[in-house]
Structure formats: structure tokens, C-alpha cells
C-alpha positions as CSV (number, residue, x, y, z in Angstrom):
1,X,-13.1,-39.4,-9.0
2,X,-16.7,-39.4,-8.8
3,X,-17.6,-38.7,-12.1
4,X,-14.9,-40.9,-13.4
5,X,-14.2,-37.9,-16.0
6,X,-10.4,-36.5,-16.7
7,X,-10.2,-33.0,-15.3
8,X,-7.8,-31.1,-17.0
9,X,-6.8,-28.0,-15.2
10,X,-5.5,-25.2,-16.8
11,X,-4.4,-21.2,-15.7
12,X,-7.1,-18.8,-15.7
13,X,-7.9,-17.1,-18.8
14,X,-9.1,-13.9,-17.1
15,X,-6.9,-12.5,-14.5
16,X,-8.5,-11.4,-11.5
17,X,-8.0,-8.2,-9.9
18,X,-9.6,-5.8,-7.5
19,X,-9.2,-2.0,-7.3
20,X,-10.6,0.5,-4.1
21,X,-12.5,3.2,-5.0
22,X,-13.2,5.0,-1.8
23,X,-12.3,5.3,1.7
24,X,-13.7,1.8,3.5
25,X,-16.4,2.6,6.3
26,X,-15.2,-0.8,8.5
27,X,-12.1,-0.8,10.1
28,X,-10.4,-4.1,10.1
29,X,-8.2,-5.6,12.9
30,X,-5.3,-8.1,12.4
31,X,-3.5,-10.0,15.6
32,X,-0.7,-11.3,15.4
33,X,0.6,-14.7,16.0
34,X,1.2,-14.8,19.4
35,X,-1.7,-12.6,19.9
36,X,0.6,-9.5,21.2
37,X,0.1,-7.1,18.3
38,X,-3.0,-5.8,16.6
39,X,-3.0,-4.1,13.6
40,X,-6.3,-2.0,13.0
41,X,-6.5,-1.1,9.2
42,X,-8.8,0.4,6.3
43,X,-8.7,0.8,3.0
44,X,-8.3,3.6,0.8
45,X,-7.4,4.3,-3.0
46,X,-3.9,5.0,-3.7
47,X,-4.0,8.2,-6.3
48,X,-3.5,8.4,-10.2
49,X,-0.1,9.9,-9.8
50,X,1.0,6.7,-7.1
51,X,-0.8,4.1,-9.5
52,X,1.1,4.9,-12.6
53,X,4.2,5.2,-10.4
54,X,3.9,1.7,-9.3
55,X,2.6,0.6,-13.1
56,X,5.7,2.1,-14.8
57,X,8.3,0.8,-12.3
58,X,9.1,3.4,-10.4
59,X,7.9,2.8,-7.0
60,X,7.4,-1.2,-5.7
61,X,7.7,-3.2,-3.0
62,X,11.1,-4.8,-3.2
63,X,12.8,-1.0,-2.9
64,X,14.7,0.1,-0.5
65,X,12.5,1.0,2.5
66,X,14.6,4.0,3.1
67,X,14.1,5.1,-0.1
68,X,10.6,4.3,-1.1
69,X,9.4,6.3,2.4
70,X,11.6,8.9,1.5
71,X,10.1,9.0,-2.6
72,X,6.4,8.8,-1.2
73,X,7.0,11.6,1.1
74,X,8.3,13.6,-0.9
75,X,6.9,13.4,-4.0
76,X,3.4,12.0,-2.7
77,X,2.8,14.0,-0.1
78,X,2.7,10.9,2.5
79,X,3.1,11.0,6.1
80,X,6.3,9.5,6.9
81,X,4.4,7.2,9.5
82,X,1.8,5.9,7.2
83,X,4.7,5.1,4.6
């Protein structure tokens, strides 16, 4: 507009993507919409053996929930709460 150029936009060539490598040192806190809950997080790496899991298909985020707690408890040592 300014330039009085054509911009032509295009998808990224490189994708983007970030990876933890250690246990964060800041604990984060999330509220809620209506400001009732507050959700206190940090970050930590996931594991080889739960990375490939999730690479080959085996464990995502559209399972189950009874079943993916029960598969990271089980075979991933989890605590049930944290899964």
C-alpha cells in the first residue's frame, strides 16, 4: 500500500518448531476466563521413548482420554494425575 509494490505471500519454506531440553526454572500461571481457575505450569522434556511414540502414531491427542492415561501410565511410568 505504501510502497505501491505487489506482495505475494506465500507458506513458509522452513517450518518452525521448538523442542524443551530441560526442566524450566519459571513457573507459569494461566487464569481462566472468568478469572476462577488458575493453572500453574512448567515445562519439561517429554522422553525418547514418549517422542517416538507420538512420532510413529501411537500415542496423540485425539485418543481416547481413558486410554491414552491408561497407555502413559503404564508403559511410561506417568502419574495418573499428571496424565
Amino acid at each position: 500500500m505504501f510502497a505501491k509494490i505487489e506482495i505475494i505471500a506465500s507458506e513458509p519454506v522452513v517450518s518452525f518448531r521448538e523442542t524443551v531440553t530441560e526442566e524450566s526454572s519459571v513457573k507459569c500461571l494461566s487464569k481462566s476466563p472468568n478469572k476462577h481457575n488458575r493453572l500453574f505450569l512448567k515445562a519439561a522434556p517429554l522422553g525418547h521413548d514418549l517422542g517416538m511414540a507420538c512420532e510413529e502414531g501411537k500415542i496423540c491427542a485425539t485418543m481416547d482420554k481413558k486410554v491414552l492415561t491408561k497407555t502413559l501410565v503404564s508403559e511410561f511410568k506417568w502419574d495418573k494425575n499428571h496424565a
